[in-house]
PLY file of the C-alpha trace (Angstrom):
ply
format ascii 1.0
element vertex 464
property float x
property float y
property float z
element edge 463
property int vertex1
property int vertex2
end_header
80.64 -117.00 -186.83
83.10 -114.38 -188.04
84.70 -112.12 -186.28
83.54 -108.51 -185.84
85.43 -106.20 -187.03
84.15 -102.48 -187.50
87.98 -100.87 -188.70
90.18 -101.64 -192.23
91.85 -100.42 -194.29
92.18 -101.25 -198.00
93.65 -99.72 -201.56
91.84 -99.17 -204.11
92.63 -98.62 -208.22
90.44 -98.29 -210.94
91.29 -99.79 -214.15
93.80 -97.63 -216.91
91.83 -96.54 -220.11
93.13 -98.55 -223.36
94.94 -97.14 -225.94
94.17 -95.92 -229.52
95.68 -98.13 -231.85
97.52 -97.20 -235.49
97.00 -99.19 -238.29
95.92 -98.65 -242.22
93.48 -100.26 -243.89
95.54 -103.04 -245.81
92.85 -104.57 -249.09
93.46 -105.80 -252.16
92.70 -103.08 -254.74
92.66 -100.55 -252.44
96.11 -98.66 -252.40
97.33 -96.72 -249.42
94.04 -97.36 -247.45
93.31 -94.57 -245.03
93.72 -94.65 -240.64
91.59 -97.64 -239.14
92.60 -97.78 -235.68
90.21 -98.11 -233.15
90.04 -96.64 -229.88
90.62 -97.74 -226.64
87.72 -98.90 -224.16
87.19 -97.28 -220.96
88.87 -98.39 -217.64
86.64 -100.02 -214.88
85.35 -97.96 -211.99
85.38 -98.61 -208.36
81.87 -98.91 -206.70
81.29 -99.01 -203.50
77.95 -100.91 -202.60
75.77 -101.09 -199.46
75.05 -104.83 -198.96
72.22 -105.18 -196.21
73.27 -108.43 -195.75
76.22 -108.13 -194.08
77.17 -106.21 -190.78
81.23 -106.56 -190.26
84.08 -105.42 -192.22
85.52 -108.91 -191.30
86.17 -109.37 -195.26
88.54 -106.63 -195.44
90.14 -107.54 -191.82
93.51 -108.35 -193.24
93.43 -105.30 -195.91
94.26 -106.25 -199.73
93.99 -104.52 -202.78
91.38 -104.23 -205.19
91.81 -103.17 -208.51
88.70 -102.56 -211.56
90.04 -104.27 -214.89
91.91 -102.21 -217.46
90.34 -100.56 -220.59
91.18 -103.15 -223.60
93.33 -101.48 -226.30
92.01 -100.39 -229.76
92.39 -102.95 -232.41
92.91 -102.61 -236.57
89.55 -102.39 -238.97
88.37 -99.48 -236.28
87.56 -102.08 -233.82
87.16 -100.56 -229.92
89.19 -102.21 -227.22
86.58 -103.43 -224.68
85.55 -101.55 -221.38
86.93 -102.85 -218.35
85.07 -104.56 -215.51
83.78 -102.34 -213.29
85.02 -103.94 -209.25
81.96 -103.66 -206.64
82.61 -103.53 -203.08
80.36 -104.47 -200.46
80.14 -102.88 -197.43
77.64 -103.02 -194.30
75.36 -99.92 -194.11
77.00 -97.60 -191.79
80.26 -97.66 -192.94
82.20 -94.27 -193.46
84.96 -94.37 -196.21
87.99 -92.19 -195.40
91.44 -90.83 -197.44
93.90 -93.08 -195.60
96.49 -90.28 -194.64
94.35 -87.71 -193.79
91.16 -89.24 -192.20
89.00 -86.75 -194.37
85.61 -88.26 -194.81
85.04 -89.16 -198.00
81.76 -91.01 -198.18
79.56 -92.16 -195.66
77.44 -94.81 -196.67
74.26 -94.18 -194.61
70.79 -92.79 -195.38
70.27 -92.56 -199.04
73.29 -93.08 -200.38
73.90 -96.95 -201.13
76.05 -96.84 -204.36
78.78 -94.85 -205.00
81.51 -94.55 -207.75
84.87 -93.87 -206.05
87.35 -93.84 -208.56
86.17 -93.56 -212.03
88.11 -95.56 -214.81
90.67 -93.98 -217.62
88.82 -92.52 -220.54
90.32 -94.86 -223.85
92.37 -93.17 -226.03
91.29 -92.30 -229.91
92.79 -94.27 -232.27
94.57 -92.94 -235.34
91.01 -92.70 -237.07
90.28 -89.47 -236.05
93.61 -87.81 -236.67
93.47 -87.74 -240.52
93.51 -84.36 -241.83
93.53 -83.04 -245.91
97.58 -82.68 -244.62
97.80 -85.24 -242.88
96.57 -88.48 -244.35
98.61 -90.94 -242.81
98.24 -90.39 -238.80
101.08 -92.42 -237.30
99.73 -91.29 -233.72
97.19 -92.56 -231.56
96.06 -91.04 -227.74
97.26 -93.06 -224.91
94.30 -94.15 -222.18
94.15 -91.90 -219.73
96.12 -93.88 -216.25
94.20 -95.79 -213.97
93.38 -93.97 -210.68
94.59 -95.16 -207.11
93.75 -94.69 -203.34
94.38 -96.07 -199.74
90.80 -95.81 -197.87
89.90 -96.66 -194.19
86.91 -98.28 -193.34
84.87 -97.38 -190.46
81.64 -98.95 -189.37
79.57 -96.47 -187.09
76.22 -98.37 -186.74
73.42 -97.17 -187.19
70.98 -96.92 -184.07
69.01 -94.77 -182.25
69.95 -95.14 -178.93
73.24 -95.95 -177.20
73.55 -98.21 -173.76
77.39 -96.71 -172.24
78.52 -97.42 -168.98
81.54 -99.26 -166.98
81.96 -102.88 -167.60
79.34 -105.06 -165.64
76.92 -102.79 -165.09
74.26 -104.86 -166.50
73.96 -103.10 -169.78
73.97 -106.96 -171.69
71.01 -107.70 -169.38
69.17 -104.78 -169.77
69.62 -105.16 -173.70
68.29 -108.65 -173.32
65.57 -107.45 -171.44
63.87 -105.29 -173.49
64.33 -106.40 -176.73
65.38 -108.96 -179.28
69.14 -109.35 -179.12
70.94 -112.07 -177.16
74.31 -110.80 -175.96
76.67 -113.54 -174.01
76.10 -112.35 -170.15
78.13 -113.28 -167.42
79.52 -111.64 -164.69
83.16 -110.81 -165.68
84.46 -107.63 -167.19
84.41 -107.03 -170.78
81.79 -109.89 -171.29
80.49 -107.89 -174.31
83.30 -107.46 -176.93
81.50 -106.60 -179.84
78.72 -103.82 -180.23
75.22 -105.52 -180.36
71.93 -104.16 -181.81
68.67 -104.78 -179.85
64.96 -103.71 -181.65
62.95 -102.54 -178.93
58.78 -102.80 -179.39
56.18 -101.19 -177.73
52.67 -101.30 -177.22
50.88 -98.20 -178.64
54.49 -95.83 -178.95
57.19 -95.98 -181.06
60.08 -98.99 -181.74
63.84 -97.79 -181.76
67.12 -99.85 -181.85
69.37 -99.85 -179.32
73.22 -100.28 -179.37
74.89 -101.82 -176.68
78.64 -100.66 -176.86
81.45 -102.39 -174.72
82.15 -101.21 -171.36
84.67 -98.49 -171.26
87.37 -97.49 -169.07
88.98 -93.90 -167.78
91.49 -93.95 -170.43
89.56 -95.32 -173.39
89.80 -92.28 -175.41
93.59 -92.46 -175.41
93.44 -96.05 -176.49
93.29 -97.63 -173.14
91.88 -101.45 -173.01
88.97 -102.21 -175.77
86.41 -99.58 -175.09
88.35 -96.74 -177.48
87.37 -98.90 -179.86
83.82 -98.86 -179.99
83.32 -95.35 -179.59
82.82 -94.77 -182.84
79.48 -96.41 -182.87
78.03 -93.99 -180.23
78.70 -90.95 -182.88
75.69 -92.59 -184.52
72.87 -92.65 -181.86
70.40 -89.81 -180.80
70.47 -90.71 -177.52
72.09 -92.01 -174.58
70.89 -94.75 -171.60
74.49 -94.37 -169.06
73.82 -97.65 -167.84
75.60 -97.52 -163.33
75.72 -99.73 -160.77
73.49 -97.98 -157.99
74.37 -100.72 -155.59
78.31 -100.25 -155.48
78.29 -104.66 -155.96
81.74 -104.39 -157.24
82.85 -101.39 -154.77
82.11 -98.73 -157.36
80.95 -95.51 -157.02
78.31 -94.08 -159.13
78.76 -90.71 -159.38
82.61 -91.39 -160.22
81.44 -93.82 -162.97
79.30 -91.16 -164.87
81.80 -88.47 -164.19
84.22 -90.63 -165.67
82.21 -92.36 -168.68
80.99 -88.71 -169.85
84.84 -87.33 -169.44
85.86 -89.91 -171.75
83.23 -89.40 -174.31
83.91 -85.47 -174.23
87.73 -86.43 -175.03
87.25 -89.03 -178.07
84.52 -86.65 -179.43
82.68 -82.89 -177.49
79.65 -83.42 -179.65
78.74 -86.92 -178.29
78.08 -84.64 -174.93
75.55 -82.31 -176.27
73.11 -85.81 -177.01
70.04 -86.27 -175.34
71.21 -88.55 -172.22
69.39 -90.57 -169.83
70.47 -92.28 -166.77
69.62 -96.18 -165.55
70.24 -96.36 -161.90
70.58 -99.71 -162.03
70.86 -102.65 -159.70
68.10 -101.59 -156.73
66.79 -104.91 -156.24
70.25 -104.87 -154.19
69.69 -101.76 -152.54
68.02 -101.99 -148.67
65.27 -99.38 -149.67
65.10 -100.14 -153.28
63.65 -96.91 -156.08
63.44 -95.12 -152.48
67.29 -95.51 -151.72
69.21 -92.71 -150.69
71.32 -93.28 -153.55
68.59 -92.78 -156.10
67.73 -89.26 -155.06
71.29 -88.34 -154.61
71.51 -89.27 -158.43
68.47 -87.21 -159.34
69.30 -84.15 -156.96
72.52 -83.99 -159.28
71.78 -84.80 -162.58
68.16 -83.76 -163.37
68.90 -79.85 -162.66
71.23 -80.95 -165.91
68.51 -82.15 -167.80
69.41 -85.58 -167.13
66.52 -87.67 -166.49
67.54 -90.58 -163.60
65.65 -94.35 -163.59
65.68 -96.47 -161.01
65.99 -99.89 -162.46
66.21 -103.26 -161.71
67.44 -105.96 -164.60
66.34 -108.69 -162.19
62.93 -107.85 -161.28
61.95 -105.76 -164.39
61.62 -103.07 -162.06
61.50 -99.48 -163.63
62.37 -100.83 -167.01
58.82 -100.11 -169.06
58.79 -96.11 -167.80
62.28 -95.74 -168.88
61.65 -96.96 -172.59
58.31 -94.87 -173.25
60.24 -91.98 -172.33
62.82 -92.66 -174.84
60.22 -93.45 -177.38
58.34 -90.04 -175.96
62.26 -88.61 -176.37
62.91 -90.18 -180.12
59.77 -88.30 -181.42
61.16 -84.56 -180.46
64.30 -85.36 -182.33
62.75 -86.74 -185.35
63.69 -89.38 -187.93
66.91 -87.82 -189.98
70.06 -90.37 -189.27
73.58 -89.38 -188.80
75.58 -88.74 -191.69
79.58 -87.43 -191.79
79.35 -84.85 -194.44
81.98 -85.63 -197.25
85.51 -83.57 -196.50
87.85 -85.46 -199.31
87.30 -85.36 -203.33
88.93 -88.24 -204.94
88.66 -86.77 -208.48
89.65 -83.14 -207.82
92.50 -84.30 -204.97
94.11 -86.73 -207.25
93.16 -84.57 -210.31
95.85 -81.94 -208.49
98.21 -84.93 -207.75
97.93 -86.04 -211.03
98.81 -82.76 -212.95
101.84 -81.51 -210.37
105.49 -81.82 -211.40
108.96 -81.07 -210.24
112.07 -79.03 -211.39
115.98 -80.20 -210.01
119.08 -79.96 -211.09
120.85 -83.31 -211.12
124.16 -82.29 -209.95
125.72 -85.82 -210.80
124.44 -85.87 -214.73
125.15 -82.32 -214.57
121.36 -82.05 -216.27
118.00 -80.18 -215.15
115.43 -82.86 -214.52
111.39 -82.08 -215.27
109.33 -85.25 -213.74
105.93 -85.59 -212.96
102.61 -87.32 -214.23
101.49 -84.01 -216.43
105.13 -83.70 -217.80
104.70 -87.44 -218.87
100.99 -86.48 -220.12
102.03 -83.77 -222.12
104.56 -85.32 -223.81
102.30 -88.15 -225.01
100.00 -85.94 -226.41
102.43 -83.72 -228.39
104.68 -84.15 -231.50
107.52 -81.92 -230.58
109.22 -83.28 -233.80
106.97 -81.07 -236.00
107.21 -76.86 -235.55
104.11 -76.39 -234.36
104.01 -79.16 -231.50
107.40 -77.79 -230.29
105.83 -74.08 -229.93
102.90 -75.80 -228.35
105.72 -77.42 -225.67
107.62 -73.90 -225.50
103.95 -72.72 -224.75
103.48 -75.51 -222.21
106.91 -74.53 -220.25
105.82 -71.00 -220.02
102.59 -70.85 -218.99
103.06 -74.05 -216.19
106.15 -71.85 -214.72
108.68 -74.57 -215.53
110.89 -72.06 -217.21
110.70 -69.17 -214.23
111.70 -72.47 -211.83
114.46 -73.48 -214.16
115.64 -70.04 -214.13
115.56 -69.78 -210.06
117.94 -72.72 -210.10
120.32 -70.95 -212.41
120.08 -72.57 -215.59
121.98 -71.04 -218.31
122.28 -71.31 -221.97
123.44 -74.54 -223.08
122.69 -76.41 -220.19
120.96 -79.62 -220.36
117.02 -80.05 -219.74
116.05 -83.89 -219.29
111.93 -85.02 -219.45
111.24 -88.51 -220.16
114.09 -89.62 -222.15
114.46 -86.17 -224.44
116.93 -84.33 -223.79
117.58 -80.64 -225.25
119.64 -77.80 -224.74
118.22 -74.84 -223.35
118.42 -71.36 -225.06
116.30 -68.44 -223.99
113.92 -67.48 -226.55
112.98 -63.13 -226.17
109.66 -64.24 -227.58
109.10 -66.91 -225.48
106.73 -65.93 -223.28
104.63 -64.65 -226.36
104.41 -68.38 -227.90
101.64 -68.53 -230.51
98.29 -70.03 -229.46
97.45 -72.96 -231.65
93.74 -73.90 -232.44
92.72 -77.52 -232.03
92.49 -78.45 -235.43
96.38 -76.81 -235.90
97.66 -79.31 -233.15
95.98 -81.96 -234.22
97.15 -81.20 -237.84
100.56 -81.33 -236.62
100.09 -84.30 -234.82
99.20 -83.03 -231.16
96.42 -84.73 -229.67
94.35 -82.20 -227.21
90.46 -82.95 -226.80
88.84 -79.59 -225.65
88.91 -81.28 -222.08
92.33 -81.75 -222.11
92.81 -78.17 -223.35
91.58 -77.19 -220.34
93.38 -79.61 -218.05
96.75 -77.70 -219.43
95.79 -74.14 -219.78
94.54 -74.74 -215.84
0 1
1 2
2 3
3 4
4 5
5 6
6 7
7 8
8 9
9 10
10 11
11 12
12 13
13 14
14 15
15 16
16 17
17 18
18 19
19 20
20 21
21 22
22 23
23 24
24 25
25 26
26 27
27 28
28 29
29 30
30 31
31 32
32 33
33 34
34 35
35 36
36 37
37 38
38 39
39 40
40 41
41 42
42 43
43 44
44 45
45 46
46 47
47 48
48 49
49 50
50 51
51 52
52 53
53 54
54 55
55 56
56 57
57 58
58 59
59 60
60 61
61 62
62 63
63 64
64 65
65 66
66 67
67 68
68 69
69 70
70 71
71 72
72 73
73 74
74 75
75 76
76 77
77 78
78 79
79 80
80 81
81 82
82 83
83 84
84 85
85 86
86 87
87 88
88 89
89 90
90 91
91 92
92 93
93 94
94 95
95 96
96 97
97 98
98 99
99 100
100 101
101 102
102 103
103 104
104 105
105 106
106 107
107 108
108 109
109 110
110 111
111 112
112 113
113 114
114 115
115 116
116 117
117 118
118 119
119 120
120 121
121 122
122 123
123 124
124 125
125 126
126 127
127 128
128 129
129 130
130 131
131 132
132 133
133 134
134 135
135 136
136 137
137 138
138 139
139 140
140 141
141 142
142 143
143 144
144 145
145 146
146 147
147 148
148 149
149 150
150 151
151 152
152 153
153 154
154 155
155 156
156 157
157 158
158 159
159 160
160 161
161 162
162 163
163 164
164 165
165 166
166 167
167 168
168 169
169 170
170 171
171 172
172 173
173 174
174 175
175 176
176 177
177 178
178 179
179 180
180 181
181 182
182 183
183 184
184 185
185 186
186 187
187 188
188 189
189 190
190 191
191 192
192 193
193 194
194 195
195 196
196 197
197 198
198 199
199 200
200 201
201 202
202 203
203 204
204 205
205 206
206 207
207 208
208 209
209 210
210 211
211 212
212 213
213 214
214 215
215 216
216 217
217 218
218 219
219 220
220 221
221 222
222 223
223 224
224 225
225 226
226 227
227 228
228 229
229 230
230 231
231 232
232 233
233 234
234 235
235 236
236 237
237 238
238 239
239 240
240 241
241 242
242 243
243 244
244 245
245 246
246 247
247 248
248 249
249 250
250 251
251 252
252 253
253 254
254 255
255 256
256 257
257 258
258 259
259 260
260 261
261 262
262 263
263 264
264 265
265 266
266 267
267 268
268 269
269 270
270 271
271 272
272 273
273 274
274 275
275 276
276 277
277 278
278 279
279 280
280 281
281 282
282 283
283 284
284 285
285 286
286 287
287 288
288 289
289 290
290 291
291 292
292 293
293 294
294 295
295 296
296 297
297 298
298 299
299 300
300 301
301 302
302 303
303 304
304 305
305 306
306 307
307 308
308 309
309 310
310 311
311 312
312 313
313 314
314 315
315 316
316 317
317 318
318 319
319 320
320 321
321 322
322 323
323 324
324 325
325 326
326 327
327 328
328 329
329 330
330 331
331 332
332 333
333 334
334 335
335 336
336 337
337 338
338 339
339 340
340 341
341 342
342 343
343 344
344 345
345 346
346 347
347 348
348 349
349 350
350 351
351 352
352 353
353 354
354 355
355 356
356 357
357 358
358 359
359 360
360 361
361 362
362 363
363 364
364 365
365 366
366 367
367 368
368 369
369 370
370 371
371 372
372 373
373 374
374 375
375 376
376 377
377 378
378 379
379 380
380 381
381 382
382 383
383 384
384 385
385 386
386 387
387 388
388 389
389 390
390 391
391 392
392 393
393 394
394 395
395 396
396 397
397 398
398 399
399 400
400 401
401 402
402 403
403 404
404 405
405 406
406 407
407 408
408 409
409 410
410 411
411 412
412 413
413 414
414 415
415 416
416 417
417 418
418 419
419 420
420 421
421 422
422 423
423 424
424 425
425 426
426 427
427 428
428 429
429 430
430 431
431 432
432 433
433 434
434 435
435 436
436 437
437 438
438 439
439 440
440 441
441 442
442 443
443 444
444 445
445 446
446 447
447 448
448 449
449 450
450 451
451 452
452 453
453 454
454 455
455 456
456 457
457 458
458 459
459 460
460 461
461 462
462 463
């Protein structure tokens, strides 16, 4: 049996559009044969899938990377490059995708939503086909695929159930689960006998079925990442309610209230909201006690805690004692909060966050080559859209350096006339222009005339 594992984290990429291809129709008779090269195909996406068949993130326990197939390149005779394979990623239902470095929620893969496209693939570039203009018959230019798109996630399983069993180790929460419903936990009488979360279906006669979660013991600390408990509270996040499984009998020298105090304290630290659930608690363990349900204990409990609104059972594992009242009134419970499930509302955009990433830049001054530097993946964009051999395409890049604020940052590091400005392996000298900042607009048919390749989308991406 695999190992449960309900935490990984993985990276992602989908798959680089293809590019456009140049090439001229070559036939006999035909002389000077016009543009035939074909475009790119689109890059694969990456999809993440709920697969009901599955209920650990065990496959992803040592990370990895997985990566869609790139967009095939454009081909002579106007032949399209073929679309990349698409990756799939299974996950069990439950599982919250996060950004890596910030924890924002990205997805959460519960409810409804059971496919999702993470990362979309690059768009294929056009091939030199659709440049050819009355003046310009001979495109020598085709549009690079757009780049592939990549991510670190984390992987969270919070499953999904409607109640919650919490309380100290050996409490009997294992044999209560077994009790009343389906599941079969290991039980024994050692600490931390339950080390994975367990799922129980409860049925009843004439009221209504729930699941129940049985989440390893805690321990005053867990929240800070004390023994294994911290890592299972994720899965209470999920439930509607709450059965605080105690020891009413002290067997292991324990006391009670303490226990509750303490269990609640630490559920309060890891998240406040978990507190404000509907909570219920098993006294548990009065077959032990000398005057059983009628214990001194038990109305100690129930003096303290109902006033609260916390309703207190006296049960008994053993003897079955208590056990049927406490379900119907969790069924009775269930009905007031309704049917709707958990879900982490989404906090993290991959296409507008790496949308920003993608289009930022940077402006230094290499002290050692003496030369201004301009990096960044929209620099390296822009220049593989635009001809800055041809007069237009260069006021379209004196336009570009304007309006981004490149020049107004070059300027705030003290450039001067003459100096060096390095992007991508061109080099020029700088010389301030008076009419700079007045650089004619260009339609799309005069860029793409002079060799510039800018879709109306793109357009936008640079005027943004």
């Amino acid at each position: 049996m695999p190992a449960f594992v309900d935490r990984a984290r993985i990276f992602v990429k989908s798959g680089k559009g293809g590019d456009g291809h140049v090439s001229f129709r070559r036939e006999k008779f035909v002389a000077n044969g016009g543009p035939d090269g074909g475009d790119g195909g689109k890059g694969g996406d990456v999809i993440i899938q709920v697969d009901l068949g599955i209920n650990t993130l065990s496959d992803f326990h040592y990370g990895g990377k997985y990566k869609a197939e790139n967009g095939g390149d454009g081909e002579k005779r106007r032949c399209h490059g073929k679309q990349g394979s698409d990756i799939v990623i299974k996950v069990p239902q439950g599982t919250v995708i996060k950004e890596a470095a910030s924890g924002k929620v990205i997805v959460d893969m519960s409810g409804d939503t059971t496919r999702v496209v993470l990362l979309k693939g690059g768009r294929g570039g056009n091939g030199n086909m659709h440049y050819a203009t009355s003046t310009m018959q001979a495109p020598r230019y085709a549009q690079p695929g757009q780049p592939a798109k990549e991510l670190e996630i984390l992987l969270e399983l919070k499953m999904i159930a409607d109640v919650g069993l919490v309380g100290f180790p050996n409490v009997g929460k294992s044999t209560f689960l077994t009790k009343v419903s389906n599941a079969k936990p290991k039980v024994a009488n050692y600490h931390f006998t339950t080390l994975t979360p367990i799922l129980g279906v409860v049925d009843l006669n004439d009221a209504r079925g729930f699941v129940v979660a049985d989440i390893p013991g805690l321990i005053e600390g867990a929240a800070d990442g004390a023994g294994l408990g911290h890592e299972f509270l994720r899965h209470i996040e999920r439930t509607r309610m709450m059965i605080h499984v105690v020891d009413a009998a002290g067997t292991e020298g324990r006391d009670p209230f303490e226990d509750i105090e303490a269990i609640n304290n630490e559920l309060a630290k890891y998240n406040a909201d978990i507190t404000k659930k509907t909570q219920v608690i098993a006294a548990n363990k009065i077959d032990m006690l000398p005057d059983g349900e009628n214990s001194e204990i038990i109305q100690k409990l129930r003096d303290k805690f109902e006033p609260q609104g916390v309703k207190v059972f006296a049960t008994s594992t053993l003897t079955g004692k208590g056990i049927n009242e406490l379900l119907y009134y969790i069924s009775r419970e269930l009905d007031k909060l309704g049917e709707d499930t958990v879900v982490f509302e989404s906090e993290y955009d991959p296409e507008l966050e790496l949308k920003e990433e993608v289009e930022s830049f940077t402006v230094e001054y290499d002290s050692r080559a003496k030369e201004y530097v301009i990096e960044g993946p929209k620099i390296e964009k822009m220049l593989g859209y635009t001809n800055i051999e041809s007069e237009k395409g260069f006021a379209f890049f004196q336009n570009f350096l304007v309006e981004t604020g490149i020049l107004d940052q070059l300027e705030a590091l003290g450039i001067q006339e003459g100096d060096t400005v390095r992007m991508y392996g061109h080099s020029f000298d700088y010389y301030r222009n008076a009419d700079q900042e007045e650089a004619p607009d260009m339609s799309e048919d005069e860029m793409l005339d002079d060799n510039i390749d800018i879709d109306t989308e793109d357009e936008d991406e640079f005027n943004e």
